[in-house]
N, C-alpha and C positions, 0 to 999 in steps of 0.2 A: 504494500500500500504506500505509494508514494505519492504528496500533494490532493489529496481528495480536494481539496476548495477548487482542482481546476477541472474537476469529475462534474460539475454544475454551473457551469459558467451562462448567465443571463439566459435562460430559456423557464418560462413559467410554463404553469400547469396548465396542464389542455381544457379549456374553459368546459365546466360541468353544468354550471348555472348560472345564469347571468338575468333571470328575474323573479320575482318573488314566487316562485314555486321551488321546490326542493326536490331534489332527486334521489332515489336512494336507491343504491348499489348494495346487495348480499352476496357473501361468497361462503358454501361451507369448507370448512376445514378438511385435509385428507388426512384418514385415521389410521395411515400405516406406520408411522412415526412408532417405535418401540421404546418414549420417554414423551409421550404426547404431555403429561401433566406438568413439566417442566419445560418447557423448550428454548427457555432463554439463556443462551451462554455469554461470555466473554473471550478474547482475543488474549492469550499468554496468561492466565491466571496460574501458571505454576508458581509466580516468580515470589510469591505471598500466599504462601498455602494456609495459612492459620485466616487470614483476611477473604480470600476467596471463599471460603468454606463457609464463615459468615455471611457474606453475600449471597450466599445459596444459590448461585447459577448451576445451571443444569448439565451442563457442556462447555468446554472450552478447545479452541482450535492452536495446537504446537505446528511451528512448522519445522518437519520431519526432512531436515539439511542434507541430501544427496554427498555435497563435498565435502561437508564432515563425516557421513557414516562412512565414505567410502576415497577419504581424501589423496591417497597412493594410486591405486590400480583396484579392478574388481575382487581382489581376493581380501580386502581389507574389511573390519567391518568394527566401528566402533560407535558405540552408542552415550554417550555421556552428552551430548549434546539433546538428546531426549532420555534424562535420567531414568531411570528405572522408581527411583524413588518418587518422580513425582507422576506417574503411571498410579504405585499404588495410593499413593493422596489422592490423587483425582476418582479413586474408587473408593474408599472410604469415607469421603466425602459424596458419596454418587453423584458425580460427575462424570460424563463421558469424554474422552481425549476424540477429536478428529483431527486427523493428520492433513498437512498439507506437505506436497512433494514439491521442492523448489533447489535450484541452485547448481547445473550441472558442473560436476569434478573439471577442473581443464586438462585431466590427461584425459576425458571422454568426449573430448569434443574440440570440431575442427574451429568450433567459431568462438565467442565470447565467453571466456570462462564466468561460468555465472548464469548468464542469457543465452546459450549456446544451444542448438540442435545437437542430443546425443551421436554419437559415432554406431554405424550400426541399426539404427533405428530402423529402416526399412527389410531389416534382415527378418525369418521367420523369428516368432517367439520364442521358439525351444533354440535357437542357436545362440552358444555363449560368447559369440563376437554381437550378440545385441544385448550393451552391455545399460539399456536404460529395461530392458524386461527382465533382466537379472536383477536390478538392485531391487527393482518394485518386487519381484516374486520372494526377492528375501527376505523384504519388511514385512509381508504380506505372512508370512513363515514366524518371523520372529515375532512379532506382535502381536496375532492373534492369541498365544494365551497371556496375555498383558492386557484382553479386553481394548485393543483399536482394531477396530471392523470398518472403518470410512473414512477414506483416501479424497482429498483432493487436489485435482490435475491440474499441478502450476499458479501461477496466481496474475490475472490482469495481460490475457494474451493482446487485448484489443486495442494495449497502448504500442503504437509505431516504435518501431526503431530507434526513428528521427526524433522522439517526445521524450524529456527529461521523464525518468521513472521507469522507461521499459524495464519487462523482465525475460522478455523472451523477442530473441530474434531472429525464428524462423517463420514462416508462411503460414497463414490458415491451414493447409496440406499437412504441413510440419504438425501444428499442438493437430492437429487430428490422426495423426500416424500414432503421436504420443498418448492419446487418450486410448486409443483402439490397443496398443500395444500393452497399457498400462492395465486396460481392463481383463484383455487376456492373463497377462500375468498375473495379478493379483488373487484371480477366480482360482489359478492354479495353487498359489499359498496358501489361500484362506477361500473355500467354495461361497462363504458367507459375507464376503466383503462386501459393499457397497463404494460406486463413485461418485464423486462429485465433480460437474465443468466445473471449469477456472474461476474465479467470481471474476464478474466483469465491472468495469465504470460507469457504462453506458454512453456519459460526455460526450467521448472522448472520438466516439462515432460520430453521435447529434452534431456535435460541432465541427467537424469537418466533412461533413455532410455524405456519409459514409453508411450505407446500410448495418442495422446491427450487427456484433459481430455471431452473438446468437443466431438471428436470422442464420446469416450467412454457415454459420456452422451447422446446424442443425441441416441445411440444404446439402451441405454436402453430406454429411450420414448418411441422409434418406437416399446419396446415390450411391453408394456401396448396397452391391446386391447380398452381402454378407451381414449386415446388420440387422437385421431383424431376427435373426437365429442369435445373435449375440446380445441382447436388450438394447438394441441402440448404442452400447456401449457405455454407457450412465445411468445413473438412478436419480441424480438431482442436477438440480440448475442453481447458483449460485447469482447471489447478487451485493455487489457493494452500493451506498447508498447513503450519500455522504448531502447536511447543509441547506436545502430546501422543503421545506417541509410540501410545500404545494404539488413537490414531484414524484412523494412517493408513494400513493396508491398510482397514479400512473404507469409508473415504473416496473412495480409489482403485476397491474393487471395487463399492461402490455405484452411481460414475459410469458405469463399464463397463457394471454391470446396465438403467440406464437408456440409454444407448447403443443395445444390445441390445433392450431391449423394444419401442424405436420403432423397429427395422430399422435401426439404423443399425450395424450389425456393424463394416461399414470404416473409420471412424471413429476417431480413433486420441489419445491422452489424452496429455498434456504437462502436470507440474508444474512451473510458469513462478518459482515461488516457494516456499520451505521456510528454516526454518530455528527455532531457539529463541533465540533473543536474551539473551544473558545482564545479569544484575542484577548479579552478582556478580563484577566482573572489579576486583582491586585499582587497576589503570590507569585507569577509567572507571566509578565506580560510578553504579548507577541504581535510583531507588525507582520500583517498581511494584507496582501493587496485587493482582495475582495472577503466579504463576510467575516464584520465586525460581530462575535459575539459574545457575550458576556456568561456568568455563571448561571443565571437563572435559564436562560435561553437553551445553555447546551443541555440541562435537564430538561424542558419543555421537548427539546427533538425531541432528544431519548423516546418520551411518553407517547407523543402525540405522532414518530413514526411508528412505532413500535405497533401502537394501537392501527394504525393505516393500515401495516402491513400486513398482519393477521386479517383486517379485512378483507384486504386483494387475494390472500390466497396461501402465504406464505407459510411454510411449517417450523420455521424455527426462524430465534433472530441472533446475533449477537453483536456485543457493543466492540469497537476498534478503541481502543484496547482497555487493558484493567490498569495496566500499571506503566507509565513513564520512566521506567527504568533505564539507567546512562545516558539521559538525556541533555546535551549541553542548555543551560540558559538561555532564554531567547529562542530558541528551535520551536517548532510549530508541535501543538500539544495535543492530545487527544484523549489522555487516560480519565481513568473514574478517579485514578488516585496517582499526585504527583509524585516527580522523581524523586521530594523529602521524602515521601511517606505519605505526607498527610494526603486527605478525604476531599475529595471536590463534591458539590451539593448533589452534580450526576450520581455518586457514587448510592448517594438516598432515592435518588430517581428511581433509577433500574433495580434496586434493591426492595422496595415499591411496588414496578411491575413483577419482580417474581413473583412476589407472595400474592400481589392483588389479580395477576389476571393471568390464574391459574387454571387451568382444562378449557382453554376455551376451543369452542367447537364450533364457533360461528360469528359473522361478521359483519353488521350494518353499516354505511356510510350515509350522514345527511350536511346538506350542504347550503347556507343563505350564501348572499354575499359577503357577512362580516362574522358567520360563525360555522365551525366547523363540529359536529357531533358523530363520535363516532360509537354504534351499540357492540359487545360484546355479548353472547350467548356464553356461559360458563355450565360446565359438568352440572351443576346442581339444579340447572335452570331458572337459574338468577340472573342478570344483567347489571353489566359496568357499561356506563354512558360517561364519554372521554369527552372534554370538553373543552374551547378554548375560542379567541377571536379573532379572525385572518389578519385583521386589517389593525389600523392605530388607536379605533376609536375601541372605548369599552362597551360591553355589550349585556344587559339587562336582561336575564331573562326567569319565567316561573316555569318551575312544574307542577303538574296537577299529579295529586296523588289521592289516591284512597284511605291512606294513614302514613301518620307519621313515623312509622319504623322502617327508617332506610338512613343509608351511612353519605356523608358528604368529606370529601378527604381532597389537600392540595394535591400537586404532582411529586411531591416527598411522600407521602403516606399519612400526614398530620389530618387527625380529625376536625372538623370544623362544625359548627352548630349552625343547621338549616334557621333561616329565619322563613315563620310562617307570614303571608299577607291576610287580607283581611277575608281572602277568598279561600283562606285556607291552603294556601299554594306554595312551597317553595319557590322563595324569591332569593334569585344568586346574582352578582355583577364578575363578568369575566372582565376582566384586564386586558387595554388592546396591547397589538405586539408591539415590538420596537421595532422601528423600521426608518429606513434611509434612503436617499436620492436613489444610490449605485446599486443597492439590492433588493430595494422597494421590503415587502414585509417576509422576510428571506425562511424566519421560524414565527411561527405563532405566537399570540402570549401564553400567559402560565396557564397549567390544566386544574382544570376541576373533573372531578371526577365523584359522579354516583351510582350507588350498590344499589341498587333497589330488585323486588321482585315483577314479573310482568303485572302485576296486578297493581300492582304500588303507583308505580309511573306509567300514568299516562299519556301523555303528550309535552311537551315543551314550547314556548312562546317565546320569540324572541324580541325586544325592544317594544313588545303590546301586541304585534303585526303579524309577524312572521312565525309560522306554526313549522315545530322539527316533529313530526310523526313518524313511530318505526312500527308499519303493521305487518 
């Protein structure tokens, strides 16, 4: 993950509503996820085992270093760079590990050590001169009883060569020999594994006016007359998802749409990375050239994508990153928790979302112009109604309830006491966002959020006017 703020560069959301009727999008949940009641992980949460475990994430993604396991030649194989010790923390804490394979050896490869096209690559699978189906079959071998079953292939193929951050600098052809290759061997170390594509930026296309790279990948699959006897080659589609909030039910429902159009219905989508990074944190300040964000705001993403992206379709999320470890001063930020140590107020956000928007199995979106409401469906058949206001202005609104037992909480998890009106109505004022010339209202303001049963809540008013109904 390099530079996310340039993953979003000025492009808003595909306009949903633009007059006083409300639109409302559902999408259910896919229930093949084997830790569905958890799904929320973190990016490197080894590096604070006693702190993450607190935090109660679900899953956290290591990246599983090719040039350190295997930093000589293929007969080497050392593993400390994915400790063995923090394998079993991440299971006694149940926590699931998914790997991400990154960083070819440069005695394996003719081109950029690092970003390089393995040597070999296009050899059969069982031949030991294809020395990128050798390493994945041995991790594939070794790890399984270590409890990692899900591999994902490389990271951010869609950024060029020519773009500060690439990781990979072979062809579309190329990561798709790699995936094909990866997923052959893997099945062979572990019949049980699962993959994952690459998480991609999306930007990074959009703005050079480049068809997804999804799209484009996926089309080529579908021409190998060999794929369909092999699952496609993948089990998930991955997505990073960085800084505008307006972008990412979009984002999310776009990849599903493509999904779907090539038959890939079962297919199932993981947000491997999110978050807004903040400028503005007094402990840590950082100059960047687009999105200005501050500490409340980058817990507002957290909540309010979070919440999105379980609507659009998404089966797991997790935050980029837990921990800002060796980070110089001044370096562009992104952890729940800085490089001292200490606790940024994200760190309560998402710690928030696990515990509060647990089993959820289903997803409403409703949408005015200055308020965004997002319904949760939870295991028990209760509902979390996410809440917040696009624009600067603050936004007024009641619910109507049938009794007053249901819970109101900020985007920390702090309970708040409903005030009744005279109608007997939950009456709330959302907070508008902060917004600017350069990135207009880039995150929402802060989330409100209500627990109620379907029978509790029934509809929401906004500013007197405007009705958010979820039937």
């Amino acid at each position: 993950m390099m530079k996310p703020w340039c993953h979003a560069l000025a492009i808003s959301r595909f306009a949903l509503c633009l007059t006083l009727c409300v639109l409302l999008f559902s999408f259910r949940l896919n229930a093949q996820d084997n830790n569905p009641a958890n799904p929320f992980g973190v990016v490197e949460g080894f590096w604070l085992p006693d702190t993450v475990c607190e935090l109660g994430a679900g899953w956290e993604r290591i990246i599983f270093d090719w040039s350190q396991h295997q930093p000589n030649g293929p007969d080497d194989w050392y593993t400390l760079n994915v400790d063995d010790r923090w394998l079993k923390s991440a299971k006694d804490c149940n926590r699931e590990v998914v790997a991400i394979f990154k960083h070819t050896p440069a005695w394996a490869t003719d081109g950029t050590p690092g970003a390089g096209v393995p040597r070999g690559l296009y050899l059969p699978v069982d031949d030991p001169n294809n020395l990128w189906a050798h390493f994945v079959r041995m991790s594939a071998e070794y790890y399984a009883p270590r409890g990692v079953k899900r591999f994902i292939i490389w990271n951010e193929p869609d950024i060029t060569r020519d773009t500060y951050g690439f990781e990979f600098e072979g062809s579309l052809d190329d990561y798709y020999q790699m995936l094909k290759v990866a997923y052959l061997a893997l099945k062979e170390g572990n019949p049980d594994a699962e993959v994952l594509l690459a998480g991609t930026t999306y930007w990074h296309d959009v703005n050079a006016g480049r068809r997804l790279y999804l799209d484009r990948l996926l089309e080529r699959i579908m021409a190998d007359p060999e794929a369909a006897a092999h699952n496609y080659y993948f089990d998930i589609a991955s997505l990073h998802i960085y800084f505008r909030t307006e972008t990412v039910y979009d984002i999310v429902k776009q990849t599903r749409q493509l999904l779907d159009k090539y038959g890939l219905k079962d297919k199932r989508i993981w947000v491997n990375e999110t978050n807004a990074g903040p400028t503005d944190d007094p402990l840590w300040p950082v100059v960047r050239p687009q999105y200005q964000i501050n500490l409340d705001q980058q817990a507002a993403f957290i909540v309010q994508a979070t919440a999105l992206e379980l609507a659009a379709g998404a089966e797991r999320v997790a935050v980029y990153k837990f921990y800002d470890w060796n980070l110089p001063p001044g370096d562009e930020t992104f952890g729940l928790i800085r490089a001292d140590g200490s606790k940024r107020p994200a760190f309560d956000a998402w710690k928030m979302v696990i515990q509060q928007f647990k089993g959820v199995k289903q997803g409403k979106i409703s949408q005015t112009v200055d308020t965004e409401a997002v319904q949760l469906t939870l295991a028990d058949e209760s509902f979390l109604y996410v809440l917040w206001a696009r624009t600067a202005a603050d936004v007024n609104l009641t619910a109507s309830v049938s009794n007053n037992q249901l819970t109101l909480m900020d985007q920390y998890g702090h309970d708040l006491a409903p005030i009744l009106n005279a109608q007997n109505q939950i009456a709330l004022t959302l907070k508008g966002a902060r917004c600017d010339k350069k990135d207009g209202c880039a995150v929402g303001g802060n989330v409100q959020i209500i627990h109620a049963s379907q029978a509790q809540l029934q509809e929401i008013t906004s500013n007197g006017t405007l009705e958010i109904k979820f039937e």
